[in-house]
C-alpha angles and dihedrals in degrees: 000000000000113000092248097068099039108118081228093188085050097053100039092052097047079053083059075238114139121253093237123168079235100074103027091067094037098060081039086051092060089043097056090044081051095187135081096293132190119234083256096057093048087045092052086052114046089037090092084057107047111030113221095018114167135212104234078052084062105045093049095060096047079054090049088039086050092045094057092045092256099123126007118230113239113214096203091177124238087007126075132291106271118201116221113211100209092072082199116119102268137145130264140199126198127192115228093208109058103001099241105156118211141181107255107216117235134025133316109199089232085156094059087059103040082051084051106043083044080056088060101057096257128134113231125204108181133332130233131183111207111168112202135210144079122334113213102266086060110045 
């Protein structure tokens, strides 16, 4: 469900989370930006909006919006952590180079290797695809 359409208050209160303006523009923030965006970005973004906001503010919602399966957090590697905003399970690809984070059309079979890593006697949590190489700007 892409972030635009999420009833955030709803969620957040059948979370027994509060409804704060901290989180409301943040998660707005990420939508406008609309892209896999770094704390900073959304930071940049949602600062005209709440005066002294602070970084470790923001990072701590993405990490409530991911918990509640708003966003999806993006490992990009050696870069930073990028937030999606389509919390929907997706692909991803990451340059190595300069750290751009991109959808990756199609499927990934993220259900064939959770089934296989549960084989194997391991306790998944979650799955997520990141390919990993150059983006054309890069190569």
């Amino acid at each position: 469900m892409p972030t635009a359409t999420i009833d955030l208050p709803a969620r957040l209160r059948g979370a027994g989370l509060r409804v704060t303006s901290q989180r409301l523009v943040l998660h707005a923030a990420l939508a406008e930006i609309g892209c896999h965006a770094t704390a900073d970005e959304v930071m940049q973004a949602a600062a005209p909006r709440l005066p002294g906001l602070s970084l470790p503010t923001v990072y701590a919602t993405l990490e409530l919006l991911s918990g509640l399966g708003l966003v999806r957090r993006v490992e990009a590697g050696g870069h930073a952590v990028r937030w999606d905003p389509d919390p929907a399970p997706h692909a991803h690809f990451a340059c190595d180079a300069c750290g751009e984070v991109q959808d990756v059309p199609g499927s990934a079979d993220a259900g064939a290797l959770e089934r296989t890593a549960r084989r194997a006697g391991l306790v998944v949590d979650g799955v997520d695809v990141v390919l990993h190489g150059r983006c054309a700007a890069c190569r």
